[in-house]
PDB file of N, CA, C and O in Angstrom:
ATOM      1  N   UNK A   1     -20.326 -12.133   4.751  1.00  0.00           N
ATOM      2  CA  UNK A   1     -19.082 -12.082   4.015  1.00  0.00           C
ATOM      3  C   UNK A   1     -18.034 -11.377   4.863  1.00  0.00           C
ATOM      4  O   UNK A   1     -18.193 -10.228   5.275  1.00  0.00           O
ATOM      5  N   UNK A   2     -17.054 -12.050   5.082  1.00  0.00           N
ATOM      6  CA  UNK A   2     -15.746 -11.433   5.868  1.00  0.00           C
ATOM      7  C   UNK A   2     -14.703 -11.444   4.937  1.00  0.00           C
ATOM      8  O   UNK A   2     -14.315 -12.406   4.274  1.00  0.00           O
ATOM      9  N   UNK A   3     -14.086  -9.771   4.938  1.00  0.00           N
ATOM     10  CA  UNK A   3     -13.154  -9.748   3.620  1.00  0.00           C
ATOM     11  C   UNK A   3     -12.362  -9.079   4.268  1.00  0.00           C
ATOM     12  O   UNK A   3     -12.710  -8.096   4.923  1.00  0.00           O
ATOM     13  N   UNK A   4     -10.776  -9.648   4.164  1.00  0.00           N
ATOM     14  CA  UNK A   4      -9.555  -9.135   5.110  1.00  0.00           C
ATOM     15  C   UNK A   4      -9.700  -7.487   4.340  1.00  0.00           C
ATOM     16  O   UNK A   4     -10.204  -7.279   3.237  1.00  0.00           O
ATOM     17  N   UNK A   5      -9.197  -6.601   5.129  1.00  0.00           N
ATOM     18  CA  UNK A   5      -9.457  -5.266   5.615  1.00  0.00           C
ATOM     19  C   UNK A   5     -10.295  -4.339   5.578  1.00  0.00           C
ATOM     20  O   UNK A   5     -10.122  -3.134   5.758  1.00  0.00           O
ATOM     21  N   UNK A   6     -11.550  -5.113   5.255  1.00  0.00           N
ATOM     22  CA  UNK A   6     -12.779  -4.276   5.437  1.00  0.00           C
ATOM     23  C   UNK A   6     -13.599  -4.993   6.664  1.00  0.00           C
ATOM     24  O   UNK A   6     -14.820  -4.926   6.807  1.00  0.00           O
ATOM     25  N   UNK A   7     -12.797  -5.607   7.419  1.00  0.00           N
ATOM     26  CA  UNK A   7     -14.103  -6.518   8.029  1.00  0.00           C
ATOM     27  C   UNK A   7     -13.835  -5.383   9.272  1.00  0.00           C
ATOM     28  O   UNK A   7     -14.795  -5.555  10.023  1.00  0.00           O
ATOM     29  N   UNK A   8     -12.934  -4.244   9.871  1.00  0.00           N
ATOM     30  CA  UNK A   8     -13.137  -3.555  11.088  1.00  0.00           C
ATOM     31  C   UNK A   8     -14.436  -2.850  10.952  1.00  0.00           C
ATOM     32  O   UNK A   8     -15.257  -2.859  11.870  1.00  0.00           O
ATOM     33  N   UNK A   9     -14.701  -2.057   9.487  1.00  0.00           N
ATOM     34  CA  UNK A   9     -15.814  -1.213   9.140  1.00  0.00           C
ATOM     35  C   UNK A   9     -16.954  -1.889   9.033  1.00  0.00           C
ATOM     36  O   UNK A   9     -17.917  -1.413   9.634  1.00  0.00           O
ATOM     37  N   UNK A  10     -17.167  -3.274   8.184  1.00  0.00           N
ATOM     38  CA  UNK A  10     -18.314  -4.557   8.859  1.00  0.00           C
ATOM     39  C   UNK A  10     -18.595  -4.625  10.205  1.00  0.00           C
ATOM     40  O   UNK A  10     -19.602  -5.254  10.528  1.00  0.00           O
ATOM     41  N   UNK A  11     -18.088  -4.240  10.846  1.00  0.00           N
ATOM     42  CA  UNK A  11     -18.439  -4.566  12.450  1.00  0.00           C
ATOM     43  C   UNK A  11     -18.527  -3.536  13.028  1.00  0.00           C
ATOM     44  O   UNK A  11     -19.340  -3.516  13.952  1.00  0.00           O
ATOM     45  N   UNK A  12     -17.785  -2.343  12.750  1.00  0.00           N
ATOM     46  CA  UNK A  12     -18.496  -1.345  13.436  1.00  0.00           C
ATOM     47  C   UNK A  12     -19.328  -1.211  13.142  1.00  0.00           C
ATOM     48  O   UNK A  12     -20.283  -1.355  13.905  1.00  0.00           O
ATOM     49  N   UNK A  13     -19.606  -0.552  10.771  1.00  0.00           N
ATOM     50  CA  UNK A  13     -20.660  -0.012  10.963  1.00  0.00           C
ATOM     51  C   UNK A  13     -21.517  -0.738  10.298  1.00  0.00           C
ATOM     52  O   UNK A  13     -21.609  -0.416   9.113  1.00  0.00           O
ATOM     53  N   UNK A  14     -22.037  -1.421  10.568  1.00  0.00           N
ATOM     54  CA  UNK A  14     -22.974  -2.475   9.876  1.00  0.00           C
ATOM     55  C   UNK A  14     -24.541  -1.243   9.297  1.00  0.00           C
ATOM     56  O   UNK A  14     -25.209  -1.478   8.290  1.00  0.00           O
ATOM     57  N   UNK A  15     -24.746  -0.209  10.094  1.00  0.00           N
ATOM     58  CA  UNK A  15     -25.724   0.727   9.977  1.00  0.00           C
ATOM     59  C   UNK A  15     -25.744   1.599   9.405  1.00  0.00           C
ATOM     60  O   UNK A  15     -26.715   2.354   9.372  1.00  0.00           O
ATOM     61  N   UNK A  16     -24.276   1.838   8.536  1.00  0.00           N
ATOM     62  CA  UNK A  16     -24.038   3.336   7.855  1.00  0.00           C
ATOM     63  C   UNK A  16     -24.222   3.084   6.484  1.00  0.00           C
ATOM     64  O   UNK A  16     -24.063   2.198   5.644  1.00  0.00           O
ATOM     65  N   UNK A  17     -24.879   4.974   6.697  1.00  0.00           N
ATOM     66  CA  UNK A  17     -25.688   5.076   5.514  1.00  0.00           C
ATOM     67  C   UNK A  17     -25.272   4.834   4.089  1.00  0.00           C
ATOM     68  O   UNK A  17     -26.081   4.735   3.166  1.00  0.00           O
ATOM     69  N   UNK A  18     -23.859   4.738   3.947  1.00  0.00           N
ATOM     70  CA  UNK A  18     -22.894   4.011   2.908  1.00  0.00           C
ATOM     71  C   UNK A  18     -22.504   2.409   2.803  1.00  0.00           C
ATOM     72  O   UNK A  18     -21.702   1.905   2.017  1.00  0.00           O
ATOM     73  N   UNK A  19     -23.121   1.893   3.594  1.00  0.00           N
ATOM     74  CA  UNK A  19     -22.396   0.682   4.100  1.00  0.00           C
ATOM     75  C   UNK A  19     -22.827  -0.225   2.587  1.00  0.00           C
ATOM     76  O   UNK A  19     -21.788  -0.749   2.187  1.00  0.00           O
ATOM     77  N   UNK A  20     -23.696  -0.475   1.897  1.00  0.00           N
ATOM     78  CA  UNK A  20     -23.205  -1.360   0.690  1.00  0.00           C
ATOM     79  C   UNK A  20     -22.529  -1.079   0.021  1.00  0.00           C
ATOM     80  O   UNK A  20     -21.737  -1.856  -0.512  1.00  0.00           O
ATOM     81  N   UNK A  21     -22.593   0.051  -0.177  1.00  0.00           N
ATOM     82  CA  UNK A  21     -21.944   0.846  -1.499  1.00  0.00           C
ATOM     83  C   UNK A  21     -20.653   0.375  -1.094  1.00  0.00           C
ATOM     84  O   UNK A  21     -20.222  -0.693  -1.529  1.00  0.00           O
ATOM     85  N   UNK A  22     -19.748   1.367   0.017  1.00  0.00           N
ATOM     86  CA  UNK A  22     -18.383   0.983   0.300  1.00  0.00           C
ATOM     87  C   UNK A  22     -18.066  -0.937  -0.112  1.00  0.00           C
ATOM     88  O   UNK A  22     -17.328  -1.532  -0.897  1.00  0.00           O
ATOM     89  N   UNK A  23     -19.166  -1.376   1.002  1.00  0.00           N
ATOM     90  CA  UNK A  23     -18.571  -2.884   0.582  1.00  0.00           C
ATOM     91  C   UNK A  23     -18.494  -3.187  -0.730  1.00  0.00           C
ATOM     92  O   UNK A  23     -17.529  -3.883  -1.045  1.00  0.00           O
ATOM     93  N   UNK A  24     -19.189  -2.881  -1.528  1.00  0.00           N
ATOM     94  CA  UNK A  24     -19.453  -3.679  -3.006  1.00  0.00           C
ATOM     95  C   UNK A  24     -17.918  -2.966  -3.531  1.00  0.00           C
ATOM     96  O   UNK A  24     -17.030  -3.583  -4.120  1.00  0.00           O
ATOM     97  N   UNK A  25     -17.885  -1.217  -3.065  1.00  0.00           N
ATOM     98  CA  UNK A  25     -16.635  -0.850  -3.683  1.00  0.00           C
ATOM     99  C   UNK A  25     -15.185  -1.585  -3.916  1.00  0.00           C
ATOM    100  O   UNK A  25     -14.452  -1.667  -4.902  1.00  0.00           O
ATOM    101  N   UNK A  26     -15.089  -2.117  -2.476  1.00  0.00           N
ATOM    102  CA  UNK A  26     -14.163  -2.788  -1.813  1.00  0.00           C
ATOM    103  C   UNK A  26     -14.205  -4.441  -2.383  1.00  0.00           C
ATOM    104  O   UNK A  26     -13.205  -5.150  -2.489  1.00  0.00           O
ATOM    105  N   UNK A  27     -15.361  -4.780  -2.656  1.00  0.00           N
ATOM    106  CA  UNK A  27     -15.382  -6.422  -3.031  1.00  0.00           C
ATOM    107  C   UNK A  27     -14.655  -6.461  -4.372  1.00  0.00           C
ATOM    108  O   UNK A  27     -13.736  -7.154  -4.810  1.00  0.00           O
ATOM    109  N   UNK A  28     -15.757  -4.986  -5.109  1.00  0.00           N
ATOM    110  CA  UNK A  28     -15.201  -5.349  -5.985  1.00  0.00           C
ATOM    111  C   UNK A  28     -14.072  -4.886  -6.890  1.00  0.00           C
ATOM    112  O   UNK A  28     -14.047  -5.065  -8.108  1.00  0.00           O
ATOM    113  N   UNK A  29     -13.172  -4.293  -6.195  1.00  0.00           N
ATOM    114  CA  UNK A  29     -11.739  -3.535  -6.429  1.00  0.00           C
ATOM    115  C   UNK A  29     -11.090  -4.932  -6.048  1.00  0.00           C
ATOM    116  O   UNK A  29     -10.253  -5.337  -6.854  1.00  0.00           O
ATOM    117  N   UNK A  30     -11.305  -5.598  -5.126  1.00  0.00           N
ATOM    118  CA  UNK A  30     -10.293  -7.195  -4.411  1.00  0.00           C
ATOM    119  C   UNK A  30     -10.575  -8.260  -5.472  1.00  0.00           C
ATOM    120  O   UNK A  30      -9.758  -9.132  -5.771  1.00  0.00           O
ATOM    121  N   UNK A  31     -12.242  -8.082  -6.227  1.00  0.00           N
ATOM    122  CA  UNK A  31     -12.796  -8.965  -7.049  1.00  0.00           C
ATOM    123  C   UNK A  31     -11.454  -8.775  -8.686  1.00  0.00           C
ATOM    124  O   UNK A  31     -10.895  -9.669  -9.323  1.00  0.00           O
ATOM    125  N   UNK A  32     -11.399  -7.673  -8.803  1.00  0.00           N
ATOM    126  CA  UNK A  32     -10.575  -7.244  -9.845  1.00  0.00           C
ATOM    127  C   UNK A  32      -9.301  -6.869  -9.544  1.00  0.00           C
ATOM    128  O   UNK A  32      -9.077  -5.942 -10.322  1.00  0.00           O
ATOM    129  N   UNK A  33      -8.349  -7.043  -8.881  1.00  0.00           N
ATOM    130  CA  UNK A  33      -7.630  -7.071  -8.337  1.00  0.00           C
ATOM    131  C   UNK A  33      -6.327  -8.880  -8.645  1.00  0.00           C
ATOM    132  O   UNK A  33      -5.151  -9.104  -8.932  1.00  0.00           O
ATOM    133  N   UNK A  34      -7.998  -9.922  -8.228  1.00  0.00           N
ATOM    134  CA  UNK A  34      -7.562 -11.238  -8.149  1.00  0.00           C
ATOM    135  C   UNK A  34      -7.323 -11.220  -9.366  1.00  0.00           C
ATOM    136  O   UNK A  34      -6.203 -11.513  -9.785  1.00  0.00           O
ATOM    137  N   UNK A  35      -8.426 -10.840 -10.252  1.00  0.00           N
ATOM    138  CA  UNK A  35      -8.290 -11.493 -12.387  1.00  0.00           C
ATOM    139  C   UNK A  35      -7.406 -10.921 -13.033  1.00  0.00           C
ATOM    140  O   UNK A  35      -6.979 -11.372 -14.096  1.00  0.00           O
ATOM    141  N   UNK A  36      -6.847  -9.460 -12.306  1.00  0.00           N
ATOM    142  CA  UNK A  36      -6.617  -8.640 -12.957  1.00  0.00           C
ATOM    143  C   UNK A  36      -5.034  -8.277 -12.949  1.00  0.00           C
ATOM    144  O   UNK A  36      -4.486  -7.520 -13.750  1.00  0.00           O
ATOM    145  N   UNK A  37      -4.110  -9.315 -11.353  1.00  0.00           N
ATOM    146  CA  UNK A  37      -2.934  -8.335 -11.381  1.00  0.00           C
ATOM    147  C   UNK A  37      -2.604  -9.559 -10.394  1.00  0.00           C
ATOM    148  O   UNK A  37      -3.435 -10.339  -9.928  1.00  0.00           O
ATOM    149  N   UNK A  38      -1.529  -9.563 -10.223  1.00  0.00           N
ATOM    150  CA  UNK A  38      -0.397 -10.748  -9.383  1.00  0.00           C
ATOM    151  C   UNK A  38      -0.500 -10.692  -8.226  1.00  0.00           C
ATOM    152  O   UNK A  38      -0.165 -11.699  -7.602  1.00  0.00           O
ATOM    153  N   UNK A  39      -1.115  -9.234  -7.297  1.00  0.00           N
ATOM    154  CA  UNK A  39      -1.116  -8.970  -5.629  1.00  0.00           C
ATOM    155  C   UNK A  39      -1.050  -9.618  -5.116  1.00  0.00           C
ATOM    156  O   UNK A  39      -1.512 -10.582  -5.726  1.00  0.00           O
ATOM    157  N   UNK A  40      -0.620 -10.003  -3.856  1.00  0.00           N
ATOM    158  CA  UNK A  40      -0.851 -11.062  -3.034  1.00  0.00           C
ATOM    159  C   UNK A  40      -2.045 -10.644  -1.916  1.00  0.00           C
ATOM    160  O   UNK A  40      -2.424  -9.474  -1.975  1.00  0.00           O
ATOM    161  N   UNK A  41      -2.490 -11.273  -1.185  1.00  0.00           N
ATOM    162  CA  UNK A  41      -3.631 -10.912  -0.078  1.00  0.00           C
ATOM    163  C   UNK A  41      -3.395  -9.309   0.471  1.00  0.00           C
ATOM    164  O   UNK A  41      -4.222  -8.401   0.391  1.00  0.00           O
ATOM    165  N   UNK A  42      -1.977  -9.230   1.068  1.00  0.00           N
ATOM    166  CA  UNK A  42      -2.525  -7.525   1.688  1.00  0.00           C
ATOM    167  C   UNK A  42      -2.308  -6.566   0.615  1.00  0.00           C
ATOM    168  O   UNK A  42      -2.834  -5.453   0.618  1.00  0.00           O
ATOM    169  N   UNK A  43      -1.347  -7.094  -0.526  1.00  0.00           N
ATOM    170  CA  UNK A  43      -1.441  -5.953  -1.496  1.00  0.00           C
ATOM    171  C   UNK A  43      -2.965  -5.939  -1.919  1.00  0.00           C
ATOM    172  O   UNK A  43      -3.314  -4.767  -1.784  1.00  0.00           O
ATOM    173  N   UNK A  44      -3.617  -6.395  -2.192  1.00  0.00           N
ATOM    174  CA  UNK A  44      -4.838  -6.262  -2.819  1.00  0.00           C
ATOM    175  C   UNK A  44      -5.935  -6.004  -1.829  1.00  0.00           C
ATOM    176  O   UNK A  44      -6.846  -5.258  -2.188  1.00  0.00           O
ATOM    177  N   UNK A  45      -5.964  -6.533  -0.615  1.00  0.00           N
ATOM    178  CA  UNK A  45      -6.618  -5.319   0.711  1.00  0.00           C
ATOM    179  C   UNK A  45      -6.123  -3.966   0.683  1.00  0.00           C
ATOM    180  O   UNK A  45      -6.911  -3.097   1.053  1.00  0.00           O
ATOM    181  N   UNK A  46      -5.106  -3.661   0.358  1.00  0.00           N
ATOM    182  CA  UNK A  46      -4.544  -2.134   0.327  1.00  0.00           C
ATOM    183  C   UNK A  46      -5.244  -1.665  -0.758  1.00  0.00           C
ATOM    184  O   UNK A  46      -6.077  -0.773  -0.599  1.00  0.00           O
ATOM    185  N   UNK A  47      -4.999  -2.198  -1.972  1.00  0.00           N
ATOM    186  CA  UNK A  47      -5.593  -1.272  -2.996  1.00  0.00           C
ATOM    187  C   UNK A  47      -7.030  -1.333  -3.117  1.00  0.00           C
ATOM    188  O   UNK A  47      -7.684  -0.419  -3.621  1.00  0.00           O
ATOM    189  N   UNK A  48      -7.501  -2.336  -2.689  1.00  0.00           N
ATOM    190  CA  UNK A  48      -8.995  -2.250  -2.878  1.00  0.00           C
ATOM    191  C   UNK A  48      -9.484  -1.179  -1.841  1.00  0.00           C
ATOM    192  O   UNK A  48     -10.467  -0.518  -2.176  1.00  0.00           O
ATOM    193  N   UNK A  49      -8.812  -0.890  -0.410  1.00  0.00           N
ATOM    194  CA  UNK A  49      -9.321  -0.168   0.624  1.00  0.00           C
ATOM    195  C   UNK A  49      -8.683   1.329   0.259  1.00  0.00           C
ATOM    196  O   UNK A  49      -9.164   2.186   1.000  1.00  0.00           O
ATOM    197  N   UNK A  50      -7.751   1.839  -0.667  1.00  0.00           N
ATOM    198  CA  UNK A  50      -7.173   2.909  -1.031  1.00  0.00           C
ATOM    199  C   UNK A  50      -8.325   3.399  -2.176  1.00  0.00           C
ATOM    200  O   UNK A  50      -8.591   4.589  -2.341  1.00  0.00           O
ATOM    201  N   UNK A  51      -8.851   2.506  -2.799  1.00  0.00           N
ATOM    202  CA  UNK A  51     -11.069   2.507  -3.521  1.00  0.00           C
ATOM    203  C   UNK A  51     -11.785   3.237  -2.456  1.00  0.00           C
ATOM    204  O   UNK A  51     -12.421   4.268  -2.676  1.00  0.00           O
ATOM    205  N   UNK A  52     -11.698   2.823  -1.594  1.00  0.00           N
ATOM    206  CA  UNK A  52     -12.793   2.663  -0.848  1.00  0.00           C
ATOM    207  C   UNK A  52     -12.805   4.369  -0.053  1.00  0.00           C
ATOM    208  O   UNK A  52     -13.643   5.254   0.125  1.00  0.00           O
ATOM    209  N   UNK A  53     -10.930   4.087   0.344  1.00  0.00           N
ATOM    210  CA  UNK A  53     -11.218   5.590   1.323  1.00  0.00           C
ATOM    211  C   UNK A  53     -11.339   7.168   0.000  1.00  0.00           C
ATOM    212  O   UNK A  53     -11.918   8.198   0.342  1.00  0.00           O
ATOM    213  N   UNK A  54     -10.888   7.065  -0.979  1.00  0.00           N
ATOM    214  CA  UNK A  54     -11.014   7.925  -2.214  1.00  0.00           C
ATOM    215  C   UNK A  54     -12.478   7.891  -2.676  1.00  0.00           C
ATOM    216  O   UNK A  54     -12.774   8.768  -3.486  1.00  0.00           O
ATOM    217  N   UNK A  55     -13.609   6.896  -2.249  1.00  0.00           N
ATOM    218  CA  UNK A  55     -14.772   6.903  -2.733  1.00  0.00           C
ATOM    219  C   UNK A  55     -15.424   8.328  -1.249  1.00  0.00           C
ATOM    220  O   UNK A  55     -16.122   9.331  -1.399  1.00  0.00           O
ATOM    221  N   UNK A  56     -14.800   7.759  -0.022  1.00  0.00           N
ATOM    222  CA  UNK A  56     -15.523   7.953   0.882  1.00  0.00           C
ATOM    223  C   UNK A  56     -15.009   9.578   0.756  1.00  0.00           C
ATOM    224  O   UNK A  56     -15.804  10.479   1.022  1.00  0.00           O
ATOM    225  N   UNK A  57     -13.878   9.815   0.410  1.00  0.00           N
ATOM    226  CA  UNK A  57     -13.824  11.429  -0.010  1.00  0.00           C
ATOM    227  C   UNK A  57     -14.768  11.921  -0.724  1.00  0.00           C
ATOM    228  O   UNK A  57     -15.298  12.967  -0.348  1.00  0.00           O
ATOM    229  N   UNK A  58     -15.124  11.384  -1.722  1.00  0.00           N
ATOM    230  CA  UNK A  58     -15.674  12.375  -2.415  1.00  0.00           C
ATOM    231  C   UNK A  58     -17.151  12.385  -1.885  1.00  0.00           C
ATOM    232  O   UNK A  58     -17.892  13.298  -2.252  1.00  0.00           O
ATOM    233  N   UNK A  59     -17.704  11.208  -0.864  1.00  0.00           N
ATOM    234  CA  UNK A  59     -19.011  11.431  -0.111  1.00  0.00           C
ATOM    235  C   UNK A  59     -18.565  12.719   1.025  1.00  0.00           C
ATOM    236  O   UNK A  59     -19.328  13.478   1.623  1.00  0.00           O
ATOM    237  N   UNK A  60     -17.305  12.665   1.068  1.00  0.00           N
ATOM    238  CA  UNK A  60     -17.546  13.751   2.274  1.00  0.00           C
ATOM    239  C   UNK A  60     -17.674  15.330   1.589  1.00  0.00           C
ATOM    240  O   UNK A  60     -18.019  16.360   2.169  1.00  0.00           O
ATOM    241  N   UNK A  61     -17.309  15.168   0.284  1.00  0.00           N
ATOM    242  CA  UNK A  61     -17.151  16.360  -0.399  1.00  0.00           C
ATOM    243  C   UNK A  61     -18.528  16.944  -1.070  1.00  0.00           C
ATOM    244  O   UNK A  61     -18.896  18.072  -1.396  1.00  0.00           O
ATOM    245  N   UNK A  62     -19.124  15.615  -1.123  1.00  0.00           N
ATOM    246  CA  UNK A  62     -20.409  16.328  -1.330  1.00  0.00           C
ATOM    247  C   UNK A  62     -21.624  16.410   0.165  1.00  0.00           C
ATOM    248  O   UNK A  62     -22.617  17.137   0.177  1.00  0.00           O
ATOM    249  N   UNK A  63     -21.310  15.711   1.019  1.00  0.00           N
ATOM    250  CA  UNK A  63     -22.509  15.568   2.106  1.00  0.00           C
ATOM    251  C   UNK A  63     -21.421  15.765   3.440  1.00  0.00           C
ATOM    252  O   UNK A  63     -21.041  14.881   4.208  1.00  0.00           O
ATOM    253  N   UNK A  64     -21.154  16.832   3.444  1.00  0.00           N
ATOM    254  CA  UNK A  64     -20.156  17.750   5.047  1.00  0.00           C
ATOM    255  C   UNK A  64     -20.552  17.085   6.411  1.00  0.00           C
ATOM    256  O   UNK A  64     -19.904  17.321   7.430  1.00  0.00           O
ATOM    257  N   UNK A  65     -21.622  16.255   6.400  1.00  0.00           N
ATOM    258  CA  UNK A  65     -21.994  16.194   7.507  1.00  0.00           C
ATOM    259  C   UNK A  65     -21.944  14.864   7.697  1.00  0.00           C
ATOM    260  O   UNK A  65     -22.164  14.332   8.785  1.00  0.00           O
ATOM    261  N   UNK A  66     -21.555  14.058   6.297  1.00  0.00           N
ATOM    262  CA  UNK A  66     -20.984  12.847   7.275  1.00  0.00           C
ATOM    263  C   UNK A  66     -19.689  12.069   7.307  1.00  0.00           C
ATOM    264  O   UNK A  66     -18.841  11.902   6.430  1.00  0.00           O
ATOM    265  N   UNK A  67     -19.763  11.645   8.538  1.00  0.00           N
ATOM    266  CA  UNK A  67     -18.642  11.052   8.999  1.00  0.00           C
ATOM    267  C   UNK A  67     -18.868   9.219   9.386  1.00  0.00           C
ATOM    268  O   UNK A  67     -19.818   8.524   9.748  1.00  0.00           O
ATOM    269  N   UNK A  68     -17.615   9.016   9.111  1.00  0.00           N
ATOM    270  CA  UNK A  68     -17.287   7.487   9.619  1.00  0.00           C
ATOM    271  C   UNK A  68     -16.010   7.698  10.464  1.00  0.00           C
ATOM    272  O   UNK A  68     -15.016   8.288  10.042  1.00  0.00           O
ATOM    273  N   UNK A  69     -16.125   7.181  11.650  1.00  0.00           N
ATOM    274  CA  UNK A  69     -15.022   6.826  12.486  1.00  0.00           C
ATOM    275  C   UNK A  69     -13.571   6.127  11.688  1.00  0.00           C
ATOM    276  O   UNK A  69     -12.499   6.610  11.323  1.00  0.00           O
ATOM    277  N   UNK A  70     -14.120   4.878  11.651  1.00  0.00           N
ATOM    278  CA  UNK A  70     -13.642   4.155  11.478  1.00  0.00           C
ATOM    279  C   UNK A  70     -12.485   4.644   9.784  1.00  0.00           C
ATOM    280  O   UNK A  70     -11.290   4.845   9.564  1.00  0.00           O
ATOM    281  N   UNK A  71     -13.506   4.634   9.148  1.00  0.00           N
ATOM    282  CA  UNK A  71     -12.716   5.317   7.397  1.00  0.00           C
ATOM    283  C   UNK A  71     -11.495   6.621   7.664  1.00  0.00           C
ATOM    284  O   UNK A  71     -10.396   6.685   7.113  1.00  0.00           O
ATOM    285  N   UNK A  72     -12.147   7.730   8.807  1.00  0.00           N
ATOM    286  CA  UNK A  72     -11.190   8.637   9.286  1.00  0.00           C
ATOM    287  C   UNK A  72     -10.217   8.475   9.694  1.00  0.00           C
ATOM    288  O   UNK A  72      -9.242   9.157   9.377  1.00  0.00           O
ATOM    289  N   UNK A  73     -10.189   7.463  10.570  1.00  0.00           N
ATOM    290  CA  UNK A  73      -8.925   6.612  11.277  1.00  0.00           C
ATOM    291  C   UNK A  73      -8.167   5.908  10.200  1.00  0.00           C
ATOM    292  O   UNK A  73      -6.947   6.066  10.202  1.00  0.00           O
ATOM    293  N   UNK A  74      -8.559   5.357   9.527  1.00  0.00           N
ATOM    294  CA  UNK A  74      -7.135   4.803   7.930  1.00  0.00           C
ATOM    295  C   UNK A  74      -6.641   6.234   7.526  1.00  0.00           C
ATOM    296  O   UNK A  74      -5.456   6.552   7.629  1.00  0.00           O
ATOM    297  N   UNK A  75      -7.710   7.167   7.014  1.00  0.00           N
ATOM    298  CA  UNK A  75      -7.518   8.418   6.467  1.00  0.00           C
ATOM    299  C   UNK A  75      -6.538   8.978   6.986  1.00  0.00           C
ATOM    300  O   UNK A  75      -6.071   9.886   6.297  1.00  0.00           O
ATOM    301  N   UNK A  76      -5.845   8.710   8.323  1.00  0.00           N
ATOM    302  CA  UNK A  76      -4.864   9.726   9.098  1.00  0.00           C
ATOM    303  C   UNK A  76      -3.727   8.441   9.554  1.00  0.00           C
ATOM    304  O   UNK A  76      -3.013   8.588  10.547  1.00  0.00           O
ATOM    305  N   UNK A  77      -3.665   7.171   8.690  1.00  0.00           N
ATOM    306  CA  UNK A  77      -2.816   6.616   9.052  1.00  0.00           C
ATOM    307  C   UNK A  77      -1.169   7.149   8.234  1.00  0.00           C
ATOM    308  O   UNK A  77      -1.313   8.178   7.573  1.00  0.00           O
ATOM    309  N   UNK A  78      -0.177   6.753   8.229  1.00  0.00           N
ATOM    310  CA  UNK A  78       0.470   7.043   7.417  1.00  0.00           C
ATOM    311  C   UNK A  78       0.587   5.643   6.294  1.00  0.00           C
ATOM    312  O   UNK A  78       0.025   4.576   6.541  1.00  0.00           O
ATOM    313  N   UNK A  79       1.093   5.791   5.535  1.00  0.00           N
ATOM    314  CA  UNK A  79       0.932   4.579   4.336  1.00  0.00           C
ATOM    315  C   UNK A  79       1.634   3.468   5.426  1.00  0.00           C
ATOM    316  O   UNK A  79       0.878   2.565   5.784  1.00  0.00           O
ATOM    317  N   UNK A  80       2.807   3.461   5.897  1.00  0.00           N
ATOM    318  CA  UNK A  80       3.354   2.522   6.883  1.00  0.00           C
ATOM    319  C   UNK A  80       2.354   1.812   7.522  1.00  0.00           C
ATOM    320  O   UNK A  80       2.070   0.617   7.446  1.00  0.00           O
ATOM    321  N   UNK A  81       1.631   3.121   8.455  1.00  0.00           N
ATOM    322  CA  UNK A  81       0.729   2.350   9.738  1.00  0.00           C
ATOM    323  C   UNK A  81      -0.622   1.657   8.731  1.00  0.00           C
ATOM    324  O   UNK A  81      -1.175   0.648   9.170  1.00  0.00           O
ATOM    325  N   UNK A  82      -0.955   2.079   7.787  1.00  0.00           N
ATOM    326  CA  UNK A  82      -2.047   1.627   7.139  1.00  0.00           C
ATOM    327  C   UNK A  82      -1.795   0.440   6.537  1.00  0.00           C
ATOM    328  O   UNK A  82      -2.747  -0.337   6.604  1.00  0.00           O
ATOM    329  N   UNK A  83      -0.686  -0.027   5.884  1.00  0.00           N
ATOM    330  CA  UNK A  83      -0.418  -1.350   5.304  1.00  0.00           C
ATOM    331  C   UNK A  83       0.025  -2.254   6.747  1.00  0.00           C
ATOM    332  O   UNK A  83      -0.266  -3.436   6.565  1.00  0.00           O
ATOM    333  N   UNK A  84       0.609  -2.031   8.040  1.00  0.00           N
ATOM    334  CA  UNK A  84       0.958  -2.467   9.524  1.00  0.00           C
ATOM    335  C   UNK A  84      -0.877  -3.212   9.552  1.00  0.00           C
ATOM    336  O   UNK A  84      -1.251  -4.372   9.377  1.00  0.00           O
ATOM    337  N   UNK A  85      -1.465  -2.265   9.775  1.00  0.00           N
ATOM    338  CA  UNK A  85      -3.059  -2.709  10.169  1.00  0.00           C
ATOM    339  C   UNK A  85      -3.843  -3.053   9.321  1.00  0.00           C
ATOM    340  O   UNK A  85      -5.039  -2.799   9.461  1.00  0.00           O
ATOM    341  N   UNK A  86      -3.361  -3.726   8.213  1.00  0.00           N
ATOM    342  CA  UNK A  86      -4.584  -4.032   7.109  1.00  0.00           C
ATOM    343  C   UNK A  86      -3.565  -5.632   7.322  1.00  0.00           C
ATOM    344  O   UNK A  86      -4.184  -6.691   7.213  1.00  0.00           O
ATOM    345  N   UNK A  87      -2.270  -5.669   7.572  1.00  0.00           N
ATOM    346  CA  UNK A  87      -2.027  -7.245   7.828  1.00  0.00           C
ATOM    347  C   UNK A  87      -2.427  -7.748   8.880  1.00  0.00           C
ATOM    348  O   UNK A  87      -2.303  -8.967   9.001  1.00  0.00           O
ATOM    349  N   UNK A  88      -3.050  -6.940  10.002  1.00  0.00           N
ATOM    350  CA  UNK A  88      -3.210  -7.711  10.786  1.00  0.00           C
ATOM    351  C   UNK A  88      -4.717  -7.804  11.051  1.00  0.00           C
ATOM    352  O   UNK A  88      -5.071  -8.418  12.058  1.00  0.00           O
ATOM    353  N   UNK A  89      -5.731  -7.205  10.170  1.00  0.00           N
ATOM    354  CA  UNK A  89      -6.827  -7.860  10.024  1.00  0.00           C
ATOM    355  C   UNK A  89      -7.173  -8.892   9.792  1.00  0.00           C
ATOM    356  O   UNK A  89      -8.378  -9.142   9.736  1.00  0.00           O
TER     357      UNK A  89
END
């Protein structure tokens, strides 16, 4: 399954120890998203991936020791650069 702005974290981390969870988060925030509200494609990659990085907080809030590259790097985008790079996924 390739889903516009989750597919950088599909490919990096295909191995992390979150990796369904996030996806299913993400499928299914885009899944409800489509039934649920007018978005067009990157609005609804944004909000489904704005799920995803608020899920991955609160994994960091409970387990300090882990990290994702990739999730950190949106985490420190500014809203600009983050909606810039989710269109061009």
């Amino acid at each position: 399954m390739r889903v516009k702005g989750i597919s950088e974290f599909m490919d990096r981390c295909p191995n992390d120890k979150f990796f369904k969870s996030i996806t299913m988060i993400y499928s299914l925030s885009q899944f409800d998203n489509q039934i649920n509200t007018n978005l067009n494609e990157n609005e609804s990659a944004y909000s489904a991936l704005l799920s995803v990085l608020k899920y991955y907080k609160n994994i960091v809030e409970l387990d300090s020791s882990y990290n994702n590259s990739t999730l950190e790097e949106y985490l420190e985008l500014s809203e600009k650069e983050f909606r810039k790079k989710i269109r061009r996924l």
